[in-house]
Each structure stands twice: as C-alpha cells, then as structure tokens.
C-alpha positions as CSV (number, residue, x, y, z in Angstrom):
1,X,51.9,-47.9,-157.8
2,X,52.0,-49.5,-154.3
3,X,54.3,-52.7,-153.9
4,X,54.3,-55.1,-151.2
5,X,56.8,-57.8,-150.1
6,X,56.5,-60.4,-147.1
7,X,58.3,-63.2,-146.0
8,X,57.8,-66.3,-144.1
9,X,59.3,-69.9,-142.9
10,X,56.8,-72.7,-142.2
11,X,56.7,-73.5,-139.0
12,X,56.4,-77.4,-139.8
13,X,57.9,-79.7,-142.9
14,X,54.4,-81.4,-142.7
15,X,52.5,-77.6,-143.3
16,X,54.2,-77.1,-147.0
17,X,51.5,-78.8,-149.3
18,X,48.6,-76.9,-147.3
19,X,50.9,-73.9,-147.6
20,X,51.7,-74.3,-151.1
21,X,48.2,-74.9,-152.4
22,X,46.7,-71.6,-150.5
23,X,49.6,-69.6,-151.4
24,X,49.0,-70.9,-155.4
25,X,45.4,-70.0,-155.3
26,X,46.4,-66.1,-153.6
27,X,49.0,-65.7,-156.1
28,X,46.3,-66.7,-158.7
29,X,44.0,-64.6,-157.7
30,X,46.6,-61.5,-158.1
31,X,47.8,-62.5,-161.0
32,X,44.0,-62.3,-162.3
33,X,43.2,-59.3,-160.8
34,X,43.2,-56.4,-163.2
35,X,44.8,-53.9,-160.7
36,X,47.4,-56.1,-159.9
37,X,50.6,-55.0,-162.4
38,X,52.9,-57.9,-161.2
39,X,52.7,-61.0,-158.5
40,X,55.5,-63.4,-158.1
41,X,56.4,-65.9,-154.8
42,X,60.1,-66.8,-154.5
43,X,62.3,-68.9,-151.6
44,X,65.2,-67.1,-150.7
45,X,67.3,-68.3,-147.9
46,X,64.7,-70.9,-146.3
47,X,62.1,-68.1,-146.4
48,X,59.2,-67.5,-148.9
49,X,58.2,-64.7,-150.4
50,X,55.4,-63.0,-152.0
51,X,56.1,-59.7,-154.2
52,X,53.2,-58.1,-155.7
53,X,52.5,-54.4,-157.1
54,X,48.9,-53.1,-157.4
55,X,47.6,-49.5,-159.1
56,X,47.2,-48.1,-155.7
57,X,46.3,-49.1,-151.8
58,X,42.6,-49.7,-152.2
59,X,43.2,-52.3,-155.0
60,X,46.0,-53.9,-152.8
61,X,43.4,-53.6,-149.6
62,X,40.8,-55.3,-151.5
63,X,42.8,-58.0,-152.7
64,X,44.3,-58.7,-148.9
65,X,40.2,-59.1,-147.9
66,X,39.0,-60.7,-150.2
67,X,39.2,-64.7,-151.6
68,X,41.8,-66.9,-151.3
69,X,44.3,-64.8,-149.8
70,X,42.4,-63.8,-146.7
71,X,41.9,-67.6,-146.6
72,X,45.9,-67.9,-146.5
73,X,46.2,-65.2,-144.2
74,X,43.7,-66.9,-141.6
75,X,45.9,-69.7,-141.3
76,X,49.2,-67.6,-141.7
77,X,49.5,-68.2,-138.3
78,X,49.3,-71.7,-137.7
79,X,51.6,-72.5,-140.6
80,X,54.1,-69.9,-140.3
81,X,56.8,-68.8,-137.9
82,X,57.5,-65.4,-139.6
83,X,55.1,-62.8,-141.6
84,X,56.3,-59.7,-142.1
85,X,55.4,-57.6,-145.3
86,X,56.7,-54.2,-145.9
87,X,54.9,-51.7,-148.5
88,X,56.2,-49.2,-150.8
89,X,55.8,-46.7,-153.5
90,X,57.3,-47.0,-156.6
91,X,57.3,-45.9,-160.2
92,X,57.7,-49.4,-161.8
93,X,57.6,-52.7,-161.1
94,X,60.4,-53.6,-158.7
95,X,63.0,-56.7,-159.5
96,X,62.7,-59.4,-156.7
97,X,66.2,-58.5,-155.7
98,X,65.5,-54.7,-155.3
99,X,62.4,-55.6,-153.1
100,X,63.8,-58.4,-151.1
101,X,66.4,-55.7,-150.1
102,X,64.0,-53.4,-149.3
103,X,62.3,-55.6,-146.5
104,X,65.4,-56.7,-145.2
105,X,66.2,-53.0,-144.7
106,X,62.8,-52.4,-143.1
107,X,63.1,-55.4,-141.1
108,X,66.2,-54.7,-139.6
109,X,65.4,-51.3,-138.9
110,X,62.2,-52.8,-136.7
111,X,64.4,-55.1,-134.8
C-alpha cells in the first residue's frame, strides 16, 4: 500500500469555505473510490491535512488526476501558502499521528 500525507495553511481567512467545500468533495471522492483503503483530513497546529492510503501508485495517480481533487489542486495555489505531501510505503493503514510525523520528518529533512 502507498500512503500519502500533505499539509497546508490558507493563505486568507476569507479562502476557508471555497477550501472547505473542494477539499470535502476530494475527500469524497477517496473515500468512494474502491482503491482507496483509508482517507481522512485533520488540522493540526493551524495546518490541514489530508491522509489517504491507496492499493498502490497507479490508483493514488489516478485519483490525484482525476475529479474533484485535481479541481482542488488547480486552485491549491491561490488558496494556500503551504503544500507539501510526502508518500510512503506501508503494510497497514497508518494512524494520523504516525503519518503526520512522518512528513514532518521529511519536511525537515528538505529544509
């Protein structure tokens, strides 16, 4: 199984209901997607995040291409400040805490 996390802050108070109602409709569409063994979003420390794990990294490409969450990703940009996702293997689904330390790992070892 392939898991990816990312993280990211709005850029502006007034961008939260557009970002909350794409960001619903991606996590939807995961959630509904039969290759797709987990999907959760969750704030931690003024940043939002998306976890989700898929069978493998075509059904995690297709998903990123495809419907509303290439739609979110288009205007990633002009709503958010940061957008970082990190990817990884694993055996089961992941805890929210064991990925979100993950990425911060990653992320500091980019910086």
């Amino acid at each position: 199984m392939l898991a990816a996390i990312g993280g990211l802050s709005l850029k502006h108070w007034y961008s939260a209901p557009e970002f909350y109602w794409r960001a619903n409709r991606a996590l939807r569409q995961a959630q509904h997607d039969h290759l797709c063994m987990h999907a959760e979003v969750f704030r931690q420390d003024a940043l939002y995040f998306s976890l989700s794990v898929w069978r493998d990294a075509e059904a995690m490409r297709a998903y990123a291409q495809s419907g509303p969450h290439r739609r979110v990703m288009l205007a990633a940009n002009r709503l958010a400040q940061v957008n970082r996702f990190f990817h990884f293997e694993c055996s089961e689904i992941p805890s929210a805490e064991l990925a979100l330390r993950y990425w911060c790992q990653h992320i500091r070892a980019a910086e």
